[in-house]
C-alpha positions in Angstrom: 89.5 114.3 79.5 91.5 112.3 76.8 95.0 111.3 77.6 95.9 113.7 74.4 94.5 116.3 76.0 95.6 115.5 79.8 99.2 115.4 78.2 98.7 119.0 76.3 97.7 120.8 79.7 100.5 118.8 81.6 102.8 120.1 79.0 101.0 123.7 78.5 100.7 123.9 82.6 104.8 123.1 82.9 105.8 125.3 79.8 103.6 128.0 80.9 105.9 128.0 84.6 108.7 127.3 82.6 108.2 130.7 80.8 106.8 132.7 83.3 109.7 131.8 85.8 112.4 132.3 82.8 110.4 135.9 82.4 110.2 136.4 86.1 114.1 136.0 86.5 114.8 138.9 83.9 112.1 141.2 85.6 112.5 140.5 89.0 116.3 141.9 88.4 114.5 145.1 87.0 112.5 145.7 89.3 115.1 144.9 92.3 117.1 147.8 90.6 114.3 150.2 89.6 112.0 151.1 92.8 110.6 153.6 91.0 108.8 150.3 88.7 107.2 148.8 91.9 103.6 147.9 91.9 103.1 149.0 88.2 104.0 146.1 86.0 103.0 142.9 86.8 104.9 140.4 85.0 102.1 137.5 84.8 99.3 139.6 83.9 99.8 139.0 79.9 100.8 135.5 79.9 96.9 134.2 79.6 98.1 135.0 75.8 100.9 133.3 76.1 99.3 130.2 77.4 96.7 130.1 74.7 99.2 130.7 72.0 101.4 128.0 72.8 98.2 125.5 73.5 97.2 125.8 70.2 100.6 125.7 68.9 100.6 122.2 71.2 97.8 120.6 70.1 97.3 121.8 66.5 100.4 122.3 64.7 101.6 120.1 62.0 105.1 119.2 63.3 106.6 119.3 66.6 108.6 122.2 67.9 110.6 121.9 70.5 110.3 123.2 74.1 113.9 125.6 74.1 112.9 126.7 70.6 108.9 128.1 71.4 111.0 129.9 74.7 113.8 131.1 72.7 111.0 132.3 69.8 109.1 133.7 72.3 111.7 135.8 74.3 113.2 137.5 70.8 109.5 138.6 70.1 109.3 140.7 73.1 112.9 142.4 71.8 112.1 142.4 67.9 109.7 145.4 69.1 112.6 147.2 71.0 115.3 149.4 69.2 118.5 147.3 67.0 120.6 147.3 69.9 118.5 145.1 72.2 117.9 141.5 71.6 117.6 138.3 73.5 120.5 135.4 73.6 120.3 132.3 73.1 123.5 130.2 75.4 125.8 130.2 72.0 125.0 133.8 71.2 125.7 135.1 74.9 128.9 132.8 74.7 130.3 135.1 71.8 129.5 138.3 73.7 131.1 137.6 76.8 134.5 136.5 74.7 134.3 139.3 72.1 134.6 141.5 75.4 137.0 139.5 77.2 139.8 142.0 76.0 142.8 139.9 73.6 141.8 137.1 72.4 141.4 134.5 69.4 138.4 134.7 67.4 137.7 132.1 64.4 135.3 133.3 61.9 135.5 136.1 59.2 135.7 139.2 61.7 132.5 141.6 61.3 130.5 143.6 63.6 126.5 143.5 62.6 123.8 145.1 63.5 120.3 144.5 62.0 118.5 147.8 61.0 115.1 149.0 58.8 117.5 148.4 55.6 118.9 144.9 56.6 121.8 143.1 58.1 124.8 145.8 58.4 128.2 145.6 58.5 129.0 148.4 61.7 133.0 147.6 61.3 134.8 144.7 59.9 137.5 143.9 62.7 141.0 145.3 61.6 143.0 142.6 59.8 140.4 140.1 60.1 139.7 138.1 56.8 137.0 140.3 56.1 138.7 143.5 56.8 141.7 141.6 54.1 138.8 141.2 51.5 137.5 144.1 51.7 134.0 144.5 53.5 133.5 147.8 54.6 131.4 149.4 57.4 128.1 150.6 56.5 128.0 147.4 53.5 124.1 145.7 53.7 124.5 142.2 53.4 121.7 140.7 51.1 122.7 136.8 50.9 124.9 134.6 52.7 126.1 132.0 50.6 123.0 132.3 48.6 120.3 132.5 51.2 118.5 135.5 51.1 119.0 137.6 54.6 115.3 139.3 54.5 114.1 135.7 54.7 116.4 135.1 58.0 116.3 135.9 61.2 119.3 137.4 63.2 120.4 133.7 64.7 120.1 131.9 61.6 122.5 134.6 59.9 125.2 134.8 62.0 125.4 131.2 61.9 125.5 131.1 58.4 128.5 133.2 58.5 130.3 131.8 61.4 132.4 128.4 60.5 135.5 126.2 60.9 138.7 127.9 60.3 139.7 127.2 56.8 136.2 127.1 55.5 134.1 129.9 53.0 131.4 132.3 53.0 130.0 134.2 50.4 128.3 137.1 50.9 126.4 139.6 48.5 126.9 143.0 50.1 124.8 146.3 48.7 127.3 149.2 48.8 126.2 152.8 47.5 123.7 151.0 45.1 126.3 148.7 43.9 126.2 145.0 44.2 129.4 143.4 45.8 130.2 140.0 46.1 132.8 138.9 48.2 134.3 134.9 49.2 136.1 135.1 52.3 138.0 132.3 54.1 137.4 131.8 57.7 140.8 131.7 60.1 141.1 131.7 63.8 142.8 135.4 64.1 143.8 137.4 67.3 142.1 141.2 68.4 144.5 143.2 70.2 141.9 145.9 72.0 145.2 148.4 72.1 148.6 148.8 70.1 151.0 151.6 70.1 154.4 152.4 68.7 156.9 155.9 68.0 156.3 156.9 64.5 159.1 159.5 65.2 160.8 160.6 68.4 158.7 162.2 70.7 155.1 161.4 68.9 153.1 158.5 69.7 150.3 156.3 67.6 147.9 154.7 70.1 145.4 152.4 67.9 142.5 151.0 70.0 140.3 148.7 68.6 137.9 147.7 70.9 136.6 148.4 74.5 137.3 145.0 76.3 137.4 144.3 79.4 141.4 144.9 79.5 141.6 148.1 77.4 142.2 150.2 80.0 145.2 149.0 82.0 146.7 148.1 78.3 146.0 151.4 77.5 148.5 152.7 80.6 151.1 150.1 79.5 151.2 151.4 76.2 151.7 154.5 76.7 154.4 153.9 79.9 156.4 152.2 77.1 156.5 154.9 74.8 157.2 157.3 77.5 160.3 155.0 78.0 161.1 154.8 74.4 161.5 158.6 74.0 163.1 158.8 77.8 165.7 157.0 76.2 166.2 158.5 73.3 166.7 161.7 75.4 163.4 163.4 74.6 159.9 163.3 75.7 156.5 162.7 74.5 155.5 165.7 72.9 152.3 164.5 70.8 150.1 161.8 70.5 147.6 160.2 67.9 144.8 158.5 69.6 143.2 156.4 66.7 139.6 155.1 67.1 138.5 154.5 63.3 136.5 151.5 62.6 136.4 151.3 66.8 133.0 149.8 66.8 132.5 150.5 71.0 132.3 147.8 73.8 132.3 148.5 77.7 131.2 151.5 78.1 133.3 151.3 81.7 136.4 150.9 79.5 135.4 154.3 77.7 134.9 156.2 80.3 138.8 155.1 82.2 140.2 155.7 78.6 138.9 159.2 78.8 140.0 159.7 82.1 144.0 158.8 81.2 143.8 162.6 79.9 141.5 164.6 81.4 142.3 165.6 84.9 138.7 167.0 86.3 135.3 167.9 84.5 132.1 165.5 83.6 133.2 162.7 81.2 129.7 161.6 80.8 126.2 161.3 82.1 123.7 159.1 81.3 119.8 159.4 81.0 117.3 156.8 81.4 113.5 156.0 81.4 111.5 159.4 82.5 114.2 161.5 82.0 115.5 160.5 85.5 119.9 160.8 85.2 121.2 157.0 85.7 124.8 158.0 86.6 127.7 160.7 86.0 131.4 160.2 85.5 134.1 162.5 85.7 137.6 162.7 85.5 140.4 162.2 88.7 143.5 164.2 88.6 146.1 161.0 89.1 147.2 159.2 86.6 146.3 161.7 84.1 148.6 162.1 81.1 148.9 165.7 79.8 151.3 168.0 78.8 150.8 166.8 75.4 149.0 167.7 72.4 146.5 165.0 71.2 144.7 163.9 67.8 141.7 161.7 67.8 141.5 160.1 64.5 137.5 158.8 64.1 135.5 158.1 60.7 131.9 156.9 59.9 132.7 153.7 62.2 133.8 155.3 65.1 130.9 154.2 67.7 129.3 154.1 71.3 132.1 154.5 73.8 134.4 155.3 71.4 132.2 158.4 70.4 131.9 159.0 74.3 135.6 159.1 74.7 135.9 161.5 71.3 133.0 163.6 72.6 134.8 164.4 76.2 137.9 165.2 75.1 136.8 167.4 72.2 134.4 169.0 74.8 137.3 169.6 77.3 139.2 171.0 74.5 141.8 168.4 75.0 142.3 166.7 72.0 141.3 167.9 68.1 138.9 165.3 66.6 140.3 164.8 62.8 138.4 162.6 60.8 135.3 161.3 59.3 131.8 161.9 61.0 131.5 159.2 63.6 128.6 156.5 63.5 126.3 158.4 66.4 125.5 155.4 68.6 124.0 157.8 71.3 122.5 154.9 73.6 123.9 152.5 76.5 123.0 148.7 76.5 122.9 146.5 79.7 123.9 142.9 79.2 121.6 140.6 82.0 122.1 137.0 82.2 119.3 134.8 82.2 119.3 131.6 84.6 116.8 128.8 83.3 118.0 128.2 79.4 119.4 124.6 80.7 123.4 124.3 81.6 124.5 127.6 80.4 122.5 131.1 81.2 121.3 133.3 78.2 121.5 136.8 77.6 119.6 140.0 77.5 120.9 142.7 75.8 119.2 145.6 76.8 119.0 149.7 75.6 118.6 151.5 79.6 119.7 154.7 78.5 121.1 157.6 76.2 124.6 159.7 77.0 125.4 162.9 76.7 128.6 164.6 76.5 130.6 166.6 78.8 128.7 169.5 77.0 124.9 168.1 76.9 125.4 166.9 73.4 123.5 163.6 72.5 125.0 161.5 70.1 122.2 159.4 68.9 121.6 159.6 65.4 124.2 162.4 64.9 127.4 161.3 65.9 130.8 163.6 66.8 131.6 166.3 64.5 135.3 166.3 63.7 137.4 169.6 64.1 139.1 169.2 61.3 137.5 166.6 58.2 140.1 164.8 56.5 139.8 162.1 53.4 140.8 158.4 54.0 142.6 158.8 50.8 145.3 162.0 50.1 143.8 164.5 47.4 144.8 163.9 43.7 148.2 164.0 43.2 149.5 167.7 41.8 152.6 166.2 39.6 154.8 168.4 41.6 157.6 165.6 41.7 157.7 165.8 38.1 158.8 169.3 38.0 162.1 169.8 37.2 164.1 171.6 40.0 167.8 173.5 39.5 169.1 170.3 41.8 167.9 167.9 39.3 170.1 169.1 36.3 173.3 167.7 36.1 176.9 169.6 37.1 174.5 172.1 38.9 175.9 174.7 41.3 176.0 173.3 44.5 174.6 175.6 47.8 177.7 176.8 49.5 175.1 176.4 52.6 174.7 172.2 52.1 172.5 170.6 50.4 169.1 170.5 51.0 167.9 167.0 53.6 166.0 164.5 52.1 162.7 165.2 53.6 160.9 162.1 55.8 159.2 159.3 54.3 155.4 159.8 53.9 153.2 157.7 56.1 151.1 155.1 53.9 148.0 156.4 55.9 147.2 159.4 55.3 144.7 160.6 58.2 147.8 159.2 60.2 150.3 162.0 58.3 148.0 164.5 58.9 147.4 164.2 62.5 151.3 164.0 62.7 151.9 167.0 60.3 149.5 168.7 62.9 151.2 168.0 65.6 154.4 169.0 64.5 153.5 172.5 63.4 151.1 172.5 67.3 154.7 172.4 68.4 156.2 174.9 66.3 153.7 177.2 66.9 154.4 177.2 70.6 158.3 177.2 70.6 157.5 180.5 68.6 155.1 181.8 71.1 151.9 181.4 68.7 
């Protein structure tokens, strides 16, 4: 045997170990946690194609590809079959995950959430006052090029490196929108995600905004809403409403979720999930302390509204303890598990993997469909009637003033309108039930 060829099997024979104990790691951790598996997949039995493959790719192909990048290649293959929500990580791409989950944190880039689908590289939800959110990228927008570069002719590695960059730096991207062709240059910053924000909008009713499910949503959840319960403690009054808002929420922990739902739901199923065969993976439900009630709630959701964000719309509309106002949520019915992957060199890479579907407190499945809201509202207000143009008896001058007092000012309009709605609603909730309705 030539030394060419001694130094091809050497190579083949190491890269073929290489592989099989990179693959072994991943499935060996399946098959520790699924009995059921045991003594019907063997692991090694298809790598005799493998081993081929990557002898000719060795010996015969014009240039030289590296060892990480035939591994790397190799390992996305075996997800590009699998549904959009499962892929393989490379150590940079697992990186990202872990931080975009970390709960608050600084994130330098342009702010998106993708997903890569039949039609093409899709914007889920631009992250709320990220530079893209500021220029005006919108969730459900197909991005066609990235600074030129067609994105049919990339994979999903290549793209999101093309949009990521130094702070300060710009991307262009040519987005498809209804049939329309958008083209949009947006500057890259270094910007911070809150997961949770909250504040009074008037005494007694509270806006909760979550953005994410990170790892800290939860617990900054309950401090959010302990400090508006001291805000209207101190102005004498209570809580007597609040607007949960989970628009453009693109998901996250689906842990996070189900705790979330549990702050106001005080027994019942939350959730349950159901994996391969049919066979039920696991069922939450809801604990009696620490739930806040005695409330009325609105959920605010819209067409990016997503995976445990949908879960936590779906329990409580289910329970019949909030009203869902909104949009028609994204219906991401489907739970991924994240593995980490020894054997990539100094840092470990990712799996990301689809294990299971959920169903709501009521059986519904949410794949493909999404949460139905209670009441549909517009993003914008409906076209305006011209009704402060009509002249009233208090608008002419030296008219006859009401022995009674005038008339108050009414409040200042919220600039968002689902917002005013949900607060309209739960202002005449309240009326309704001092009257006994």
């Amino acid at each position: 045997m030539s030394d060419k060829r001694l130094k091809a099997t050497r190579w083949l024979t190491l890269s073929v170990c290489a592989f099989a104990a990179f693959l072994g790691t991943f499935v060996a951790g399946l098959v520790a946690s699924q009995p059921l598996w045991a003594g019907r997949f063997d692991p090694y039995r298809k790598l005799g194609i493998f081993a081929k493959v990557l002898s000719y790719i060795e010996s015969t192909y014009v240039e030289n590809v590296s060892e990480a990048e035939l591994m790397y290649g190799a390992a996305r293959g075996l997800t590009d079959v699998l549904d959009p929500h499962s892929r393989f990580m490379d150590p940079e791409e697992y990186e990202r995950l872990k931080q975009e989950t970390e709960g608050d944190s600084e994130i330098e880039g342009i702010g998106i959430d993708l997903e890569k689908r039949k039609t093409g590289l899709v914007v889920v939800s631009p992250i709320e006052g990220s530079p893209a959110f500021e220029a005006g990228v919108s969730p459900g927008d197909i991005i066609r090029k990235i600074d030129g570069a067609e994105t049919a002719a990339l994979d999903w590695n290549d793209a999101v490196s093309r949009i990521q960059g130094p702070p300060g730096s710009e991307v262009e991207l040519v987005v498809e929108r209804m049939g329309r062709s958008l083209t949009f240059r947006i500057k890259r910053a270094k910007f911070e995600v809150k997961s949770v924000e909250g504040r009074l909008l008037e005494d007694g009713y509270g806006y909760v905004k979550i953005r994410i499910f990170a790892a800290n949503t939860d617990p900054k959840l309950e401090e959010t809403l302990q400090a508006l319960d001291r805000q209207t403690k101190a102005n004498k009054s209570r809580l007597r409403g609040l607007i949960l808002d989970m628009r453009r929420n693109p998901g996250g922990l689906l842990d996070q979720g189900v705790k979330v739902a549990d702050r106001f739901l005080s027994e019942g199923l939350i959730v349950r999930t159901v994996g391969k065969a049919g066979r039920e993976m696991d069922r939450q439900v809801a604990h009696k302390r620490g739930t806040w009630s005695g409330f009325p709630m609105v959920v605010l959701v819209d067409g990016a509204t997503a995976s445990a964000a949908e879960i936590v719309a779906g329990a409580l509309q289910d329970h019949r303890r909030a009203v869902i106002m909104g949009a028609q949520t994204f219906g991401k019915g489907s739970v991924q598990t994240v593995f980490s992957l020894d054997g990539c060199g100094p840092r470990p890479c990712g799996l990301k993997l689809t294990v299971s579907r959920y169903y709501t407190p009521n059986g519904r499945s949410i794949q493909s469909q999404g949460i139905t809201p209670n009441i549909h509202v517009a993003t914008m207000p409906p076209a305006e009637t011209g009704d402060e143009e009509i002249m009233r008896e208090r608008d002419y001058e030296r008219h006859l003033r009401n022995e009674q007092g005038e008339v108050a000012t009414p409040p200042q309009r919220l600039a968002d309108y689902p917002v005013q709605v949900a607060l309209d609603y739960l202002k005449g909730f309240e009326i309704l039930s001092r009257q006994g309705g």
